[in-house]
C-alpha positions in Angstrom: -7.1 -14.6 16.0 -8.0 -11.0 16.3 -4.9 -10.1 17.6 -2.9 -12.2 14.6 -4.6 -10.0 12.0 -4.1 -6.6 14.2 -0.5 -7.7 13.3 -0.9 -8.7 9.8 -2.3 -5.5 8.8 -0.1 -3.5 10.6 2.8 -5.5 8.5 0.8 -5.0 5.2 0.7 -1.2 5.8 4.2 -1.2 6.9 5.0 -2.9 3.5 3.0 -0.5 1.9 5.0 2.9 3.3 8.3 1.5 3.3 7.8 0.4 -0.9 5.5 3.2 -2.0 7.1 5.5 0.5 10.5 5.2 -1.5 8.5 6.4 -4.9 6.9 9.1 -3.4 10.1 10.0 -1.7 11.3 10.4 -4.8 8.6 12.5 -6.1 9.1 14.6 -3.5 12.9 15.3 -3.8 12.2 15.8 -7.4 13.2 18.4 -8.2 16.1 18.8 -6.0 17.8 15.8 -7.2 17.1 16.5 -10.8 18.5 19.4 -12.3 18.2 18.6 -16.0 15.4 16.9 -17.9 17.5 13.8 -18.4 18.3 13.6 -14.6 14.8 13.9 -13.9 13.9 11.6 -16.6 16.6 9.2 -15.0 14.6 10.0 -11.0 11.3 8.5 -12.9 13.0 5.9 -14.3 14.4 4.5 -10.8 10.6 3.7 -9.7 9.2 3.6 -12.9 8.9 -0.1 -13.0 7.3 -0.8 -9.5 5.7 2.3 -8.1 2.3 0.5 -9.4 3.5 -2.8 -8.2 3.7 -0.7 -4.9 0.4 0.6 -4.3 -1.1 -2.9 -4.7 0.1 -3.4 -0.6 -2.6 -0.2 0.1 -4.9 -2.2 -2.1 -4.4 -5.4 -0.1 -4.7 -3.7 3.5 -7.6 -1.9 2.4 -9.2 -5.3 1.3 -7.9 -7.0 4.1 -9.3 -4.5 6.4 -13.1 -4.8 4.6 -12.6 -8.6 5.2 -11.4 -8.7 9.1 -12.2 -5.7 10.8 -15.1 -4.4 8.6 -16.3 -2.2 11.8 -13.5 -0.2 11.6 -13.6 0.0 7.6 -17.1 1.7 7.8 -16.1 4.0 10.9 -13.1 5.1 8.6 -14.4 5.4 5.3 -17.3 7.1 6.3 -15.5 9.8 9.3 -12.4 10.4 6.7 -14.4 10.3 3.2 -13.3 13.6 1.9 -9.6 13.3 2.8 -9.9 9.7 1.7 -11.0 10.9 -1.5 -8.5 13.8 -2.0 -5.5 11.0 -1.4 -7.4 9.0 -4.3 -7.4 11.9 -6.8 -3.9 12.8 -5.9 -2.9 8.8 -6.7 -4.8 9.0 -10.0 -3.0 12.3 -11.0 0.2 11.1 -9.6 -0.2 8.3 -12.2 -0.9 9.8 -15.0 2.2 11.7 -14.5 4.3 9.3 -14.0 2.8 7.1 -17.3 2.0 10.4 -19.7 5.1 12.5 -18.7 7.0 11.3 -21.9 4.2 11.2 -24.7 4.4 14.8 -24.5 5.6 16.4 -27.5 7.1 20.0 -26.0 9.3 20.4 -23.2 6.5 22.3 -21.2 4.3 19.4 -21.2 7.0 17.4 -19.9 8.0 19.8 -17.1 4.0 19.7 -16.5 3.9 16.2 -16.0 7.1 16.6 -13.2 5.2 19.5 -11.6 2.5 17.1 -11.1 4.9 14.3 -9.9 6.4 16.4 -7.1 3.4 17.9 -6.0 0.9 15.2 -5.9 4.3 13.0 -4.0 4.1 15.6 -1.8 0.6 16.1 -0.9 0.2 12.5 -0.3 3.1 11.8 2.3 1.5 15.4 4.5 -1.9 13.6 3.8 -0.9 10.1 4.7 0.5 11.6 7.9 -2.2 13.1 9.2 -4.5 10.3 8.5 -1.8 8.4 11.0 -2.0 11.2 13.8 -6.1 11.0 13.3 -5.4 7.6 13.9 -2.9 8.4 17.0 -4.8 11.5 18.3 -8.3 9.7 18.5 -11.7 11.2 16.4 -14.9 11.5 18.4 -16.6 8.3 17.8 -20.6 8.3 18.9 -22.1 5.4 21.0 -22.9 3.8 17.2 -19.1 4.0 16.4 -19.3 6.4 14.0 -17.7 10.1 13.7 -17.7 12.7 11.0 -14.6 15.2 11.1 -14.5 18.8 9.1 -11.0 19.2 7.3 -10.9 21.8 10.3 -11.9 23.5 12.8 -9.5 25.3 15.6 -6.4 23.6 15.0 -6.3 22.2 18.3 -6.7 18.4 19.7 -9.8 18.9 21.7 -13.7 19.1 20.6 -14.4 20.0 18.1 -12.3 18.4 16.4 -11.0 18.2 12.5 -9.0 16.6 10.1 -6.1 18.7 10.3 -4.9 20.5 13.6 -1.3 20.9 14.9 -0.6 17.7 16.1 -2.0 16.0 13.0 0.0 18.6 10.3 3.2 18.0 12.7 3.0 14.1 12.0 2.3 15.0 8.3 5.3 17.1 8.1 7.2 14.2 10.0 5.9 11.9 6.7 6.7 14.1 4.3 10.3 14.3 5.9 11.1 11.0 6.4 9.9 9.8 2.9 11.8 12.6 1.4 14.9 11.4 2.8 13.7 7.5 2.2 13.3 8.7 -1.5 16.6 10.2 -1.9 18.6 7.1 -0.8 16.4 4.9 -3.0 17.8 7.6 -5.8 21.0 6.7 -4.4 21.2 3.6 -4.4 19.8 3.2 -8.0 22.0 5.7 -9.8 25.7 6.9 -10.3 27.7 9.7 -10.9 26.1 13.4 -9.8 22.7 11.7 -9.1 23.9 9.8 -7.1 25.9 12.4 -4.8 23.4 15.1 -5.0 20.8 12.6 -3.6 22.7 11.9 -0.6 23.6 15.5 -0.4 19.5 15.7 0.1 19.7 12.7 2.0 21.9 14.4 4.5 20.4 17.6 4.3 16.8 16.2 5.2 18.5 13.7 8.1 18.4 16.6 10.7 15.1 17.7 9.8 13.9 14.2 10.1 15.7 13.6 13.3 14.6 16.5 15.1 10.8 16.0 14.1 11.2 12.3 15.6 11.7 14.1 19.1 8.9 16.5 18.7 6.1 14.1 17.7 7.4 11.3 19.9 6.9 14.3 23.0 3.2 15.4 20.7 2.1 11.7 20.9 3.0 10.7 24.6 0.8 14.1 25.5 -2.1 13.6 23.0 -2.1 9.8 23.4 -1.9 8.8 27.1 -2.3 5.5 25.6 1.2 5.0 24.0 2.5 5.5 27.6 0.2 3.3 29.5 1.2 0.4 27.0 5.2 0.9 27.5 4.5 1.0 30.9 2.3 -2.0 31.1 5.0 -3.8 28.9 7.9 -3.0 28.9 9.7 -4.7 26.1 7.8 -2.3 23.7 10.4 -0.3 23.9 12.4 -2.8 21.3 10.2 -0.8 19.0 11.2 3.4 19.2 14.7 2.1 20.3 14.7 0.2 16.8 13.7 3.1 15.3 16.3 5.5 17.3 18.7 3.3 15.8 18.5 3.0 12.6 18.2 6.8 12.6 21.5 7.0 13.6 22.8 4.5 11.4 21.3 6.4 8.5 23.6 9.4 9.5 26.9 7.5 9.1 25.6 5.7 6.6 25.0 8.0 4.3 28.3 10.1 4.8 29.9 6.4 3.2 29.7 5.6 -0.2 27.2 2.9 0.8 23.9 3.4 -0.4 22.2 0.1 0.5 22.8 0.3 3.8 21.8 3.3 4.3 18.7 3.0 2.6 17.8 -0.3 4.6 18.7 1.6 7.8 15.6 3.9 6.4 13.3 0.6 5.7 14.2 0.0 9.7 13.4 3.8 10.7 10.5 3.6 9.3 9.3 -0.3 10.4 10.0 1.2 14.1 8.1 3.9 13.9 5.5 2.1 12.9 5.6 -0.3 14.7 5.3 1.8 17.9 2.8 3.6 16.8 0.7 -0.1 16.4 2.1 -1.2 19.6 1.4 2.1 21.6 -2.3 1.6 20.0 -3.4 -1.7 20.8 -6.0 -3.3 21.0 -7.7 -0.1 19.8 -7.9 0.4 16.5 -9.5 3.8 16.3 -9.7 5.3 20.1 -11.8 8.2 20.6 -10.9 11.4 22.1 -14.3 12.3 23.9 -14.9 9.0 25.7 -12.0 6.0 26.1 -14.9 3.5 26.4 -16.4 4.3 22.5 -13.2 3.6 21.3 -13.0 0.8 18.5 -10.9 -2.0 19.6 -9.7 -5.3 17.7 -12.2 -7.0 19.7 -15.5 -5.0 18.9 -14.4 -4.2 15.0 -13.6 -7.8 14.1 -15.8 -10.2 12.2 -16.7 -13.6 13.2 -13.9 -16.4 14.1 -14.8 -18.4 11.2 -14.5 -15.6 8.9 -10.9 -14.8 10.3 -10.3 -18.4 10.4 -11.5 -18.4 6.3 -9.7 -15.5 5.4 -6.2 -16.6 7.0 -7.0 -20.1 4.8 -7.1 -17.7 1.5 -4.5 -14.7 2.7 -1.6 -17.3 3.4 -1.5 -18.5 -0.3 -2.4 -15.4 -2.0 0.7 -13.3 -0.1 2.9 -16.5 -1.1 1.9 -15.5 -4.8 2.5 -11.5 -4.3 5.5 -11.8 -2.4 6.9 -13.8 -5.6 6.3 -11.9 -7.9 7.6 -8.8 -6.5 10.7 -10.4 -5.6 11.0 -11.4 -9.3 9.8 -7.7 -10.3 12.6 -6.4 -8.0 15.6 -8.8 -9.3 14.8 -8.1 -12.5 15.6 -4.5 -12.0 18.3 -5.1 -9.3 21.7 -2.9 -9.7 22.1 0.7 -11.0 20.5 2.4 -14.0 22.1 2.9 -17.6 21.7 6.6 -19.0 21.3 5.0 -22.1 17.8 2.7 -21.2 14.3 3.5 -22.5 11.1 4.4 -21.0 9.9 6.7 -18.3 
């Protein structure tokens, strides 16, 4: 059972990066898709009706989390809680850019509220990276399973170790990268005309960056994490997962050179699922290792909370994601195809 909802949050989260990752991804390209206030206007209006819908997947992890693993919520939330609460300023401002950026009355609120867009989009994919190579690198958990991390220290992996240090900010840059081109084929695929073909311009542009950072923190990870190895080597069919990822990488290269958007941005959904999906894989069963002593590390095992309760909250999760997954595949035909110039809002 613990295993089962090692996987189910791991999907949840993936959910959560490949649909939010798109809108931030397009924050982030802002600017460089939009040239005019219209065209940016039109940038807003391709996630304007589900980037909220979106975050509700972090929501559910994060509640999911509390519910099955609530060790490693309290290890977390308590040896991240200033970085955790930067990302949750940068969501609130992000929002109320996104909602107030047309009630302004002058064009320099307006190009205000995209300033705010793009930056905030920004700041969370570096910061949503480098909670991910914390994650991946290990933080230096104490016999009680707790840890407290500075935002730095010395910039390197070892004791004493912070937030940020240059394998951390090299997996945040890798984020930032590989939403920024996930972004620009959503933009793609939801408009026409010079939109359109300046966002795969982007899209292009940011491929090799993307591609060549893949290399670098796939080399980062197998030398900070000995554990990625030692799985792949123990189990050999992981490898389904990087060489998934590998793939669709390429496939988003000669995808986006053809006039074929969707694919190309569901090549991107795959990237990123592989990725991911690695990085879960190369983890297990730990959940949050520790980089001063392998045997303090948190595992699926140690973190979880009773059978029953996992037995309980699988009863309650199954119908619930029945309900979510419906109504965002409503949300999502209803706003299927390309956008008009001419529409309203955002």
């Amino acid at each position: 059972m613990e295993t089962l909802w090692f996987c189910l949050v791991a999907l949840m989260l993936a959910v959560y990066v490949i649909l939010d990752g798109f809108d931030l991804g397009a924050g982030i390209v802002h600017f460089l898709v939009g040239r005019t206030a219209e065209e940016r206007r039109l940038v807003l209006r391709t996630v304007g009706p589900v980037w909220d819908g979106n975050e509700v997947w972090l929501l559910a992890a994060g509640g999911t989390l509390y519910c099955t693993f609530p060790g490693l919520y309290a290890a977390g939330f308590s040896g991240l809680y200033l970085p955790l609460m930067l990302v949750l300023w940068l969501l609130i401002l992000r929002g109320l850019s996104i909602e107030f950026r047309n009630h302004a009355h002058s064009a320099l609120g307006r190009q205000l509220g995209d300033l705010v867009f793009a930056l905030t989009s920004t700041l969370l994919a570096v910061f949503l990276g480098a909670a991910l190579g914390n994650v991946m690198r290990g933080v230096p958990l104490d016999r009680s399973g707790f840890f407290f991390l500075p935002l730095w220290t010395d910039f390197r992996t070892g004791p004493p170790t912070g937030v940020l240090d240059w394998y951390t900010v090299l997996v945040g840059v890798l984020a930032l990268a590989a939403l920024a081109q996930h972004g620009a084929l959503w933009v793609a695929l939801k408009t026409e005309g010079t939109l359109e073909a300046r966002a795969r311009r982007v899209a292009r542009s940011v491929w090799h960056v993307v591609a060549g950072l893949t290399l670098v923190v796939a080399g980062a990870t197998l030398r900070v994490q000995p554990l990625l190895g030692g799985n792949l080597r123990a189990h050999r069919w992981g490898y389904i997962f990087p060489a998934l990822a590998l793939v669709a990488l390429i496939a988003i290269r000669r995808l986006v050179a053809r006039p074929d958007s969707f694919r190309a941005f569901v090549a991107s959904c795959v990237y990123i699922t592989g990725m991911l999906a690695s990085a879960a894989f190369g983890l297990f069963p730990y959940v949050l290792p520790s980089n001063t002593d392998p045997r303090l590390g948190l595992t699926v095992w140690n973190t979880a909370t009773a059978s029953h309760g996992l037995r309980v909250a699988l009863a309650w999760w199954v119908p619930g994601m029945v309900v979510v997954l419906g109504c965002f595949i409503f949300i999502y035909w209803q706003f299927r195809g390309k956008l008009q110039t001419e529409g309203e809002g955002y």
